[in-house]
C-alpha positions in Angstrom: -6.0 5.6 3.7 -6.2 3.2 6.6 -2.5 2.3 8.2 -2.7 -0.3 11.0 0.6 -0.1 13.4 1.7 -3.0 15.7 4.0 -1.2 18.2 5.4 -4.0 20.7 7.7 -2.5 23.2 9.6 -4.4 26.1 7.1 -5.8 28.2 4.2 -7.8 27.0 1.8 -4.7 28.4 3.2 -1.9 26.0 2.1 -4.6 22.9 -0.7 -2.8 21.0 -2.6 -2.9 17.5 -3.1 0.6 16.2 -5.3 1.8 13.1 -4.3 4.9 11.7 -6.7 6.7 8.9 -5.6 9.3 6.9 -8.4 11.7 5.7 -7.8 13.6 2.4 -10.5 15.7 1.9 -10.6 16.7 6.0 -6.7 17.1 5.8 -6.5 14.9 9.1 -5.3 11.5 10.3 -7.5 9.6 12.7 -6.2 6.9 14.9 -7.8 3.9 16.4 -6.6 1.0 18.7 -7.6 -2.7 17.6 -9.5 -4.8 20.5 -8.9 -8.2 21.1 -12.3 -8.3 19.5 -11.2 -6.9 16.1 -13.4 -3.6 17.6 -11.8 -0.5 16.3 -11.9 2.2 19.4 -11.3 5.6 18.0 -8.7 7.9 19.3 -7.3 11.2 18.9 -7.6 13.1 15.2 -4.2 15.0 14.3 -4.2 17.7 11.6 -2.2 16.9 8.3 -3.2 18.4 5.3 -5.2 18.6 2.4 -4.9 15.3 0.0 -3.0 13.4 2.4 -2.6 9.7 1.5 0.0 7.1 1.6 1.3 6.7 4.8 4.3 4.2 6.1 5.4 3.4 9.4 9.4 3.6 10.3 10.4 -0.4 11.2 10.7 0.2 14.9 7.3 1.5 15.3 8.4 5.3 16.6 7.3 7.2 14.0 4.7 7.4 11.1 5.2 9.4 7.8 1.9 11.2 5.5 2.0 12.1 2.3 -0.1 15.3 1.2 -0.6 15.1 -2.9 -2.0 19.0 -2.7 0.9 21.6 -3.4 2.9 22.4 -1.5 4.1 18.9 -2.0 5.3 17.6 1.9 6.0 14.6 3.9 4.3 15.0 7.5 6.0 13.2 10.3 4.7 12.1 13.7 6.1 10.5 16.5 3.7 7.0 18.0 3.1 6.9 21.4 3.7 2.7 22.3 1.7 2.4 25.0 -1.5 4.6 23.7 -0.7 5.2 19.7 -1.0 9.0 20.0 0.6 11.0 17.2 2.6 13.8 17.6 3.3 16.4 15.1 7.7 16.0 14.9 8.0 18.3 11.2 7.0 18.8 7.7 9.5 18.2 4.7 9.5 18.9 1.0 9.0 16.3 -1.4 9.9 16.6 -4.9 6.5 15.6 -6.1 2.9 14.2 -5.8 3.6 10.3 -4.4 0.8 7.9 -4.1 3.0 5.8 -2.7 5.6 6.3 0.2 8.0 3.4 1.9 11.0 3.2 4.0 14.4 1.2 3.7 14.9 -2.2 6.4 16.9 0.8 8.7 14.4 3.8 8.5 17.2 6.2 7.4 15.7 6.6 4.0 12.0 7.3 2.5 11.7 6.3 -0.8 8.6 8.1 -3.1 7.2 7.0 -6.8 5.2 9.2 -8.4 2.4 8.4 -10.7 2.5 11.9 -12.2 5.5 13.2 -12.4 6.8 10.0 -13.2 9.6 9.9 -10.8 10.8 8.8 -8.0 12.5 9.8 -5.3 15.0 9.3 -2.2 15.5 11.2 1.2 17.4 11.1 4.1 15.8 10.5 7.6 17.5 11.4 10.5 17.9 9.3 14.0 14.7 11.9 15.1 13.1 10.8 12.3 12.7 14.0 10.2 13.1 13.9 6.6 15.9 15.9 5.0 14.5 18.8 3.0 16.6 17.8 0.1 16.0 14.7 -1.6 19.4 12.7 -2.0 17.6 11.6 -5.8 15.3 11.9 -7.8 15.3 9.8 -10.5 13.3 9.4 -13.9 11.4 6.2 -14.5 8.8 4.8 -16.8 5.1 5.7 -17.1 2.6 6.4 -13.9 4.9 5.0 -11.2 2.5 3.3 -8.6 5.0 1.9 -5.8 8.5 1.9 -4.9 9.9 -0.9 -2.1 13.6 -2.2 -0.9 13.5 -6.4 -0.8 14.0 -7.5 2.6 18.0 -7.7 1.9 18.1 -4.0 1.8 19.9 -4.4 -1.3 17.6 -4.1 -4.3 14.9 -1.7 -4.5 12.1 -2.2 -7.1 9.4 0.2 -8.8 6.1 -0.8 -10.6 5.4 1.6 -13.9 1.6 1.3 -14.6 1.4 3.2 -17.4 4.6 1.5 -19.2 4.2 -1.9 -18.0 8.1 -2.0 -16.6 9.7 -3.0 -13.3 12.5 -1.1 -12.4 15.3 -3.0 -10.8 17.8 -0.7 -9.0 20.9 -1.6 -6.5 20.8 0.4 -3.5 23.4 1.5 -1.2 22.1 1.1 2.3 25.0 3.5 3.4 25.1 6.1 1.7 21.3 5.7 0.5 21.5 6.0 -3.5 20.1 4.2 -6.1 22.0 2.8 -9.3 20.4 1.3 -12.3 20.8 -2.6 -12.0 21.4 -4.5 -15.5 19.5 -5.1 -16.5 17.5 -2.4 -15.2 13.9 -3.1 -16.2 11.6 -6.2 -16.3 9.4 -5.5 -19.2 5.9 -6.5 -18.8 3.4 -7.7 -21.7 1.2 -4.1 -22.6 -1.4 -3.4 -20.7 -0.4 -5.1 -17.6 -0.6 -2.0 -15.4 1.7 -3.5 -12.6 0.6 -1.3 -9.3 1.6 -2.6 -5.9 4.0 -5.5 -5.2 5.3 -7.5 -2.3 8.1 -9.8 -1.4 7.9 -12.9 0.6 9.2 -13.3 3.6 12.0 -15.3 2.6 12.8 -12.7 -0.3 12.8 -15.6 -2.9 9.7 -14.4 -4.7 8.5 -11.1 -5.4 4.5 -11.0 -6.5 3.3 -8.3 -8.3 -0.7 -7.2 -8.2 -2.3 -6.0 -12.2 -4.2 -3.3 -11.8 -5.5 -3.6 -15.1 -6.0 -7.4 -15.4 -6.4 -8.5 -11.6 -3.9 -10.8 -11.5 -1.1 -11.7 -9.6 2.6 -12.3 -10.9 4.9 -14.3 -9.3 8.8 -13.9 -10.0 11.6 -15.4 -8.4 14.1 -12.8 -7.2 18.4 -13.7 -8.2 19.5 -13.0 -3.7 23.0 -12.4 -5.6 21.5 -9.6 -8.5 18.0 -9.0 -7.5 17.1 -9.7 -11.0 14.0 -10.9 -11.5 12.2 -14.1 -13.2 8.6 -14.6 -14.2 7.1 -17.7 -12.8 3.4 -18.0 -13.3 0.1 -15.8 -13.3 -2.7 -16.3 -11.1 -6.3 -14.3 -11.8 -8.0 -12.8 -8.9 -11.4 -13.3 -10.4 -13.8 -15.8 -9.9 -14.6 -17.7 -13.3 -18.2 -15.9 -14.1 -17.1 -12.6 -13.6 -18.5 -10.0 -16.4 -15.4 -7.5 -15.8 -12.9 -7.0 -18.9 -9.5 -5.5 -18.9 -9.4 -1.9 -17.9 -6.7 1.2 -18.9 -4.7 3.8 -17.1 -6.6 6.5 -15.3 -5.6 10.0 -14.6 -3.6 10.9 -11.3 -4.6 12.6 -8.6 -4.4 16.5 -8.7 -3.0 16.6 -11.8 -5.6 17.6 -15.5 -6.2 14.2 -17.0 -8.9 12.0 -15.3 -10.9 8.4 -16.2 -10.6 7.4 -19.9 -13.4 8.7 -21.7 -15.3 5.8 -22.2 -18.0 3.8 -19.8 -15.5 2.2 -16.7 -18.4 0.5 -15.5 -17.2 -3.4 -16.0 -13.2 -2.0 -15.8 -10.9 -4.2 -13.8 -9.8 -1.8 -10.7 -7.4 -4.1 -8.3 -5.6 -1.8 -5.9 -4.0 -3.6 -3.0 -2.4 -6.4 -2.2 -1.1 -8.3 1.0 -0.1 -11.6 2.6 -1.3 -13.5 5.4 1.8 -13.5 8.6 1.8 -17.0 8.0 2.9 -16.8 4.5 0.5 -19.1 3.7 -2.5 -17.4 2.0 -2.4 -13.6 -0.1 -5.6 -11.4 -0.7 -5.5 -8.4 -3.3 -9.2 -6.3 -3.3 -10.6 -5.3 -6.4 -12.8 -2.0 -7.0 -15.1 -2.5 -9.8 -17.0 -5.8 -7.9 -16.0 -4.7 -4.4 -14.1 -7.5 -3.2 -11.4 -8.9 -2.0 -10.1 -12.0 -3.3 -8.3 -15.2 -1.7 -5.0 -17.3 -2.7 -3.0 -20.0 -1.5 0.6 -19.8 -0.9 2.9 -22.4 -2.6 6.3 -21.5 -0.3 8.2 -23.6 -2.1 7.3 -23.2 -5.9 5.9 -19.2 -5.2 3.0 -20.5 -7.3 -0.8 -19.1 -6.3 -3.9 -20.8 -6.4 -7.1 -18.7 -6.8 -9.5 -19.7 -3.8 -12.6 -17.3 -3.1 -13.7 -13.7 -3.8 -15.5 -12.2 -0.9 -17.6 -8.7 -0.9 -16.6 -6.0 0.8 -17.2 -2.0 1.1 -17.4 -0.2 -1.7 -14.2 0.8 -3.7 -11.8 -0.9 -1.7 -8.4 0.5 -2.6 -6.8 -0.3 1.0 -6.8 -3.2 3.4 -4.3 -5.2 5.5 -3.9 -7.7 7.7 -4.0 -7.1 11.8 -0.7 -9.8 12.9 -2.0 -12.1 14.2 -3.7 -12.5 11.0 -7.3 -12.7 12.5 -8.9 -9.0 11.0 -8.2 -7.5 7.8 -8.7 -3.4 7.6 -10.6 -2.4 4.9 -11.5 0.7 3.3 -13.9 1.8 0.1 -16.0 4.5 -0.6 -19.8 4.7 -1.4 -20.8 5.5 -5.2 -23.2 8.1 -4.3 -22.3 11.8 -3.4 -21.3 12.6 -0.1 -23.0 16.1 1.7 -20.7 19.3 1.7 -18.4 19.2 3.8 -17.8 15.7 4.4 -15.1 15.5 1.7 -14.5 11.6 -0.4 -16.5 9.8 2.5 -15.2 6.0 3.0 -16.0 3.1 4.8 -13.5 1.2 7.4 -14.9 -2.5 8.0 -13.1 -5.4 9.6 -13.5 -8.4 7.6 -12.9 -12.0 10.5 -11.2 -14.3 9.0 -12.1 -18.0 10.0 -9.0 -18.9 11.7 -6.8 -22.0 11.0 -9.1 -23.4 8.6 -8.9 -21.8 5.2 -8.9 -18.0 4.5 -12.9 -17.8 3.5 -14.7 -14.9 5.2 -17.4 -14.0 7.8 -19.6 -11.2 7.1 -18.1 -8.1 6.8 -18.7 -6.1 9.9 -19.0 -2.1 9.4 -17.3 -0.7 12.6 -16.7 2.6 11.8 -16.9 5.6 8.9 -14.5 8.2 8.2 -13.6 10.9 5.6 -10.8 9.7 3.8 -8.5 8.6 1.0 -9.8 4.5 0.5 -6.9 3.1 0.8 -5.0 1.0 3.6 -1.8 0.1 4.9 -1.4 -1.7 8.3 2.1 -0.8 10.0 
């Protein structure tokens, strides 16, 4: 899993584009700083643990937060160094289960977990030193395979995608004391076989668009500011009009028995991420079946997308984001073919340029650097 933190202090010198890279099979989290260039210039390698994967960044850029998916379930913290992006090792916590998905509330008192196992999700405190509190404040049953948990940017509503029951869970959320209550209602239901996975909210918090895993296409909803209830507006595909890929189903989660369906996956629909330009103006969600990652236009006003261009990209990509500036996306896939012993679920990180203030088509994909980790991204 890539993470890329922009830590800008006081001064215009301590402003810096960090890459961080968390390796599951290694156990480790590699960092890297971003050149002017797009250039990803590797740094120092700090020891997390086996399976670690979704990572989030606290909203003042101090401290960055690892999720390890291998028992014993635990939240790693680190503290960023502004002026070089160093991580420190601050403490381990307990989490209640197995999150491919970690985020923090608009204050960075509280981490919020979903799990895709165990079906749950999950709330605990974080203190002024950022450590997490050993005991969550909740944990909460939801639907099916929950993929991703995030607060809108009131810090009033949080929301949670159920792949595997096709559901949004609205809750209300108490930025003081840091609980969750069911909203009513308190679930958007989707039509079967969505598989909603990751979502985002725009920047004004009037839309919230949420990425199919199953179908590749993006949802847009208007958000109620007073309720936080949600409305459907329109569906956009992220495929280009000759493409040979049909819907796909819910897979198995990680560490857990289950696994792919048993049937061929080969011409599956696989999105996995999904992100928007600073500008607001343009969103991109990759896809891992074709390797790409595909283009949209922003409609501000209506929240509507427009389809625009699918570009390839490294194998598998389940993570990417956008640097912000919004010159260089982060992306990360990994190869089909086995990797040697020892070298654990090799992936790929490549910096895709995008041609800037024309329209968000591609340039080559440019292979910078290679690393053992969990394919996914998140840029902090």
């Amino acid at each position: 899993m890539a993470a890329m933190a922009t830590l800008a202090g006081s001064a215009p010198a301590l402003s810096a584009t960090f890459v961080y890279v968390s390796n599951a099979e290694d156990g480790e989290i590699g960092a890297y700083r971003m050149l002017d260039s797009g250039e990803l210039q590797p740094g120092a390698r700090v020891k997390a643990a086996n399976v670690v994967m979704p990572m989030a960044v606290s909203p003042e850029r101090r401290f960055l937060y690892a999720a390890s998916r291998s028992k014993p379930y635990l939240v790693h913290v680190y503290s960023i160094d502004p002026t070089t992006g160093t991580l420190t090792k601050l403490s381990d916590s307990p989490l209640a289960e197995s999150f491919p998905y970690i985020s923090l509330d608009k204050s960075g008192r509280y981490l919020f977990g979903a799990s895709y196992g165990g079906h749950v999700i999950s709330v605990n405190a974080v203190g002024s030193d950022g450590r997490v509190a050993a005991e969550p404040l909740q944990v909460i049953p939801v639907g099916r395979n929950a993929q991703s948990i995030r607060v809108d940017a009131t810090n009033s509503f949080v929301y949670v995608a159920t792949l595997g029951s096709d559901e949004i869970f609205v809750f209300n959320f108490d930025a003081k004391t840091g609980k969750l209550s069911s909203n009513t209602p308190s679930v958007q239901l989707l039509k079967a076989m969505t598989g909603p996975r990751h979502f985002i909210t725009s920047s004004d918090n009037k839309y919230l668009y949420l990425l199919s895993e199953l179908l590749g296409t993006v949802t847009t909803f208007s958000i109620d500011d007073k309720t936080g209830l949600l409305t459907e507006v329109s569906t956009a595909t992220g495929l280009p009009p000759d493409t040979k890929l049909g819907p796909g189903a819910p897979r198995g989660a990680v560490g857990v028995p289950g696994g792919p369906p048993p049937r061929s996956t080969d011409n599956d629909i696989w999105a996995a991420d999904i992100h928007m330009a600073p500008n607001g103006k343009f969103m991109y969600i990759s896809e891992r079946t074709s390797n790409t990652i595909a283009a949209f236009s922003v409609d501000g006003a209506s929240g509507k997308l427009t389809y625009l261009s699918s570009t390839p990209t490294e194998k598998q990509p389940r993570g990417f984001n956008i640097d912000p500036k919004g010159r260089f996306m982060v992306v990360t896939g990994r190869p089909e073919s086995p990797v040697p012993s020892g070298f654990g679920a090799m992936a790929l990180i490549c910096v895709v340029a995008r041609l800037a203030n024309r329209h968000p088509l591609f340039a080559a994909p440019r292979r910078l650097a290679s690393e053992t980790i969990a394919p996914e991204t998140r840029l902090t």
